[in-house]
N, C-alpha and C positions, 0 to 999 in steps of 0.2 A: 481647521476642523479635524485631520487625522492625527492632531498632538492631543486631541480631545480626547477622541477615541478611545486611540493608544493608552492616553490617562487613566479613561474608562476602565478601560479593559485589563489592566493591571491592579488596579485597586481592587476592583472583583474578582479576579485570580486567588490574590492577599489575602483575603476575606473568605472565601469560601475555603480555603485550607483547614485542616482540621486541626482542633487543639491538641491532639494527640498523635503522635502519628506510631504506629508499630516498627519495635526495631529491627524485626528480622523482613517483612515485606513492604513496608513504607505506606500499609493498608493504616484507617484510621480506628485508630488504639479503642478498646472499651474496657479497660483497666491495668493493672500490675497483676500476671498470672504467672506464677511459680519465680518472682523474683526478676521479670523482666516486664517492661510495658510492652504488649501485644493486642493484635486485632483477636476476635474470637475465633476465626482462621485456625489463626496460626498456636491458638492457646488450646484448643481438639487436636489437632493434628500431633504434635508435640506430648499429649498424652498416650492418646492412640499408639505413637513409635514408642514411648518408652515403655508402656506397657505391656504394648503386643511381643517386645525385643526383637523387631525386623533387622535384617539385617540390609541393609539398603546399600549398595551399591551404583556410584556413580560412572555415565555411560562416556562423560568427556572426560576432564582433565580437574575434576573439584572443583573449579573455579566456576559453574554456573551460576547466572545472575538469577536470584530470589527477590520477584517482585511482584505486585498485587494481580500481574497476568501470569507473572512465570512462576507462580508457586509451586504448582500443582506439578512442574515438568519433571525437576528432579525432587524426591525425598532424600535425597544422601545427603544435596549440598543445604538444602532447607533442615532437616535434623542440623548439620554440623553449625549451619551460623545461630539456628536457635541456643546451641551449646556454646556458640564464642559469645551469645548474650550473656550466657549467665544462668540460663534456664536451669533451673532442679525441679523433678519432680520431688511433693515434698514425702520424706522419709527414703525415699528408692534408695538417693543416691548413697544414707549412709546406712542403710537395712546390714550391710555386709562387712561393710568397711566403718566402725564407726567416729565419725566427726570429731567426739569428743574425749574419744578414748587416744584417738592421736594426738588433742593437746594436753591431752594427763600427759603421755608419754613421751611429750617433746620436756612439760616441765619438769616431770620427775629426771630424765636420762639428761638435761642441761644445771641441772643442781646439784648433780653427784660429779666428783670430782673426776678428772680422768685419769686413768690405768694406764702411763705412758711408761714405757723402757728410760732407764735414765735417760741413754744417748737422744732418744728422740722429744724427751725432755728438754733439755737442752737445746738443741734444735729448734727448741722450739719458742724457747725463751729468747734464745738470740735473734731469733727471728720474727718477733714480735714487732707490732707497728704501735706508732705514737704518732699522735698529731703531729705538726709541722716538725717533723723528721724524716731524712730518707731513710729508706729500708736497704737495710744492708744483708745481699741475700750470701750468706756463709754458711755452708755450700749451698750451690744454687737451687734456685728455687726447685726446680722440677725435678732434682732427688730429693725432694723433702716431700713433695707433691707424690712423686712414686711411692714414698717410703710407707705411705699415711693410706693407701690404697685398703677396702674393707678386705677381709676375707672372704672367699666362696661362700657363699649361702646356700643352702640345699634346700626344695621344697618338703620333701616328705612325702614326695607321689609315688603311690605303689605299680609300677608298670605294668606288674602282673595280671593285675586285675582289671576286668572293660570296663574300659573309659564312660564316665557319664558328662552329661554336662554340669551336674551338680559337684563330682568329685573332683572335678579342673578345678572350677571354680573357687570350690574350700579349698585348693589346694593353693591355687593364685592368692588366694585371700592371705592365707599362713604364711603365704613367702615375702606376702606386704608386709606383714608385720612386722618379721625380723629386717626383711630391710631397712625398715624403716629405721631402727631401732641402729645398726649401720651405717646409716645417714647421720642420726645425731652423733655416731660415736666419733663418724670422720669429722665433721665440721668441727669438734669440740678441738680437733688437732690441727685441722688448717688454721698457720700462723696466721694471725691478727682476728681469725674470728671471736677467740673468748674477750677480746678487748672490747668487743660491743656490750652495749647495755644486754642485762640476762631477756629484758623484752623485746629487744629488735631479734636477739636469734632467736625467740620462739618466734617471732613473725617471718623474720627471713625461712624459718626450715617449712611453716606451713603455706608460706607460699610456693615451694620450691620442691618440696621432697618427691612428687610425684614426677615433674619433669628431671629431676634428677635419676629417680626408678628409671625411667624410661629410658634415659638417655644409657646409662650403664647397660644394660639391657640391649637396646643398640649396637652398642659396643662390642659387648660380649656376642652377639650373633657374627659382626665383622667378623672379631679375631677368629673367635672358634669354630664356626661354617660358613666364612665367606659372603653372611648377609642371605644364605640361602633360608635360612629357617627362623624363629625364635628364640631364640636361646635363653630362657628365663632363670633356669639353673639348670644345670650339670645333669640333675634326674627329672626334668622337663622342659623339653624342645619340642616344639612343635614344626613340625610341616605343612608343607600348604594343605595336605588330604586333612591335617587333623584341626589346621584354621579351620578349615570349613565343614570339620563334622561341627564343629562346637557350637555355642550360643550367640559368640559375640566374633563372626567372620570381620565386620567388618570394621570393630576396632583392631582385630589383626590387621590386617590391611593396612589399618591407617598409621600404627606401631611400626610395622614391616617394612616402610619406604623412609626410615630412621638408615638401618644397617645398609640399604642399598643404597643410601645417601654417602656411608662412611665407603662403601666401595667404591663409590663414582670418585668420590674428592680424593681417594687413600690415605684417608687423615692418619696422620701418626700418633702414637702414644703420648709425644708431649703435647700438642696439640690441644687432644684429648682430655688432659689433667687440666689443662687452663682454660677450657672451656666449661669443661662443667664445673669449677670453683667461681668462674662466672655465671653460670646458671643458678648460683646460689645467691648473687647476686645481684641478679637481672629484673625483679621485681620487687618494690616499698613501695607503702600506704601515698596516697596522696598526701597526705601530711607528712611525710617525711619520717624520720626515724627518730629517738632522742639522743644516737649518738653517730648523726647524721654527717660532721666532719670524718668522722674515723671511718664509716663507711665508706664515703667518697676517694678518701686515701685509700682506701686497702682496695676498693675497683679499680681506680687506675694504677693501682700497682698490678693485679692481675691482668690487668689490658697490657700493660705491658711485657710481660709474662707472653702471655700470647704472641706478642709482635716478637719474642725472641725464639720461642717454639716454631714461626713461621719462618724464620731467620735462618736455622738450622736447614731446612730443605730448601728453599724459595731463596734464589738470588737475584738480584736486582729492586727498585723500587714502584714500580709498577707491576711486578709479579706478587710484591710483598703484600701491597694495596690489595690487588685482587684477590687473593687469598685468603683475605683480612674479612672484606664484603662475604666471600663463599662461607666463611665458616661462623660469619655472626647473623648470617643469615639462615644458617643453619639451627644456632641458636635459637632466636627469633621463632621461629616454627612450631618449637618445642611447646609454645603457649599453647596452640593452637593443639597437638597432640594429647596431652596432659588431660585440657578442660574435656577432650574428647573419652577420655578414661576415666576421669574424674565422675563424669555422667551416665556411662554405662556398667561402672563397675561397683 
C-alpha cells in the first residue's frame, strides 16, 4: 500500500507542474516577455527597474536566491539574473548605443584593410596560424601581444563644466564608440585572427567587444589608481562620490569589483594580454563557427599563452593550476558584467 501511495503521489506531483516554468523565479511562465520566458511577476517588475533606472543595491554578497518566495527580498540580485536571461527592454537597451550601427561598424572597419608598420606586418604574417600546424611564436608571443596594444582614447568630457547625468552619459556613450572602433582595429592584428572566415570575426567581436571595454577599463583603473576608482579614460575617472552622484550607481559597482579583482590577484601585464585575447574568444554561436578548426587552434594556442604568462611568476605545478582557475574564473565573470552594461546602458 505505501508503494501505491508513493506512486500516487508522484505522478500528481509530475502532473500538476507547470508547462512553463519562469526562468528568473521558477514561478509558472504566462509568455516570452522582452525575450525571455517569465511569470507576470517578474515581466512588471523588470519594467518598473528598467524604467524607473533604480539603482538597486544588494544587501549580501550578489548571490541571493530568486524564487517564487524570495523574489520580492532582494531587487539587485532579481534585476541581475533577469539580465543573465537575456531580458531587453525593447528599444531601451539600444535608445543610446545603437545595435545596428555597431554591426555596420564591425563590417565596414573588418573589410578595410589594416594600417600595419612593416615590422609589425611582418610579425604578423609569421605568426599567423594554419590548420594542422604549430605555431611558431618568433618573437614571442606576448611582445607581439604588447606591441598591438590600442592607443589612449579620450572621452571628450569637459570637467569644467557641472556634471549632469545626461553629459556622463553622452560622454560614456562617445568613448564607446571610438573604442569600439579599437577593438576591431586590435583584433584585425592579433595573429591568427584575420585567418577566420570575415563572419565569424563579425560574430566573434559582437559577442565580445563589450566584455572586452570592460575588461581594459579594469585594467586601466589597476595600473593607474590602484582599482580605487574608474578609470574610463584619462579625462574621465570617476570616484565613488561621483559613482554615486550619477544615474547608473550600480553598474559602477558592478564594473568596479573588475580592478579590485586585478588588485587582489596582481595580475601582471602578460597575463593581462592573454586573457583578454581570450575573452575574444570565449564565446560562439551554438552552431559553431564556419571556420570552426582554426578557431579551436588559435584558442588553444592562447590558452597556452596563458599558461606561459603564468609561468613567468607562479612556480611550481599546483601554484600554476591555481592560478590558472583564478584568472579564468575571472574571465568567466566578465559574462555576467557585460550583459549587466549591455542592459543598463
Amino acid at each position: 500500500r505505501p508503494d501505491t501511495e508513493n506512486s500516487q503521489g508522484s505522478q500528481y506531483s509530475f502532473e500538476s507542474l507547470p508547462q512553463k516554468i519562469c526562468l528568473i523565479c521558477g514561478d509558472e511562465a504566462s509568455g516570452c516577455h522582452y525575450g525571455v520566458l517569465t511569470c507576470g511577476s517578474c515581466k512588471v517588475f523588470f519594467k518598473r527597474a528598467m524604467e524607473g533606472q533604480h539603482n538597486y543595491l544588494c544587501a549580501g554578497r550578489n548571490d541571493c536566491i530568486v524564487d517564487k518566495i524570495r523574489r520580492k527580498n532582494c531587487p539587485a540580485c532579481r534585476l541581475r539574473k533577469c539580465c543573465q536571461a537575456g531580458m531587453v527592454l525593447g528599444g531601451r537597451k539600444l535608445k543610446k548605443f545603437n545595435k545596428i550601427k555597431v554591426v555596420r561598424t564591425l563590417d565596414v572597419a573588418l573589410q578595410q584593410p589594416a594600417t600595419l608598420q612593416d615590422e609589425n606586418q611582418s610579425l604578423t604574417q609569421r605568426l599567423s596560424f594554419s590548420p594542422n600546424q604549430e605555431i611558431q611564436f618568433v618573437p614571442p608571443m606576448i611582445s607581439v601581444l604588447r606591441g598591438i596594444e590600442p592607443e589612449v582614447v579620450y572621452a571628450g568630457y569637459d570637467n569644467t563644466k557641472p556634471e549632469t547625468p545626461s553629459s556622463l552619459l553622452t560622454s560614456l556613450n562617445h568613448l564607446c564608440e571610438r573604442q569600439l572602433l579599437c577593438v576591431v582595429k586590435w583584433s584585425k592584428l592579433l595573429p591568427g585572427f584575420r585567418n577566420l572566415h570575415i563572419d565569424d570575426q563579425i560574430t566573434l567581436i559582437q559577442y565580445s567587444w563589450m566584455s572586452l571595454m570592460v575588461f581594459a577599463m579594469g585594467w586601466r583603473s589597476y595600473k593607474h589608481v590602484s582599482g580605487q576608482m574608474l578609470y574610463f579614460a584619462p579625462d574621465l575617472i570617476l570616484n565613488e562620490q561621483r559613482m554615486k552622484e550619477s544615474s547608473f550607481y550600480s553598474l559602477c559597482l558592478s564594473m568596479w569589483q573588475l580592478p579590485q579583482e586585478f588588485v587582489r590577484l596582481q595580475v601582471s601585464q602578460e597575463e593581462f594580454l592573454c586573457m583578454k585575447a581570450l575573452l575574444l574568444l570565449n564565446t560562439i554561436p551554438l552552431e559553431g563557427l564556419r571556420s570552426q578548426s582554426q578557431f579551436d587552434e588559435m584558442r588553444t594556442s592562447y590558452i597556452r599563452e596563458l599558461v606561459k604568462a603564468i609561468g613567468l611568476r607562479q612556480k611550481g605545478v599546483v601554484a600554476n593550476s591555481q592560478r590558472f582557475y583564478q584568472l579564468t574564473k575571472l574571465m568567466d565573470s566578465m559574462h555576467d558584467v557585460s550583459l549587466f552594461v549591455n542592459v543598463l546602458c
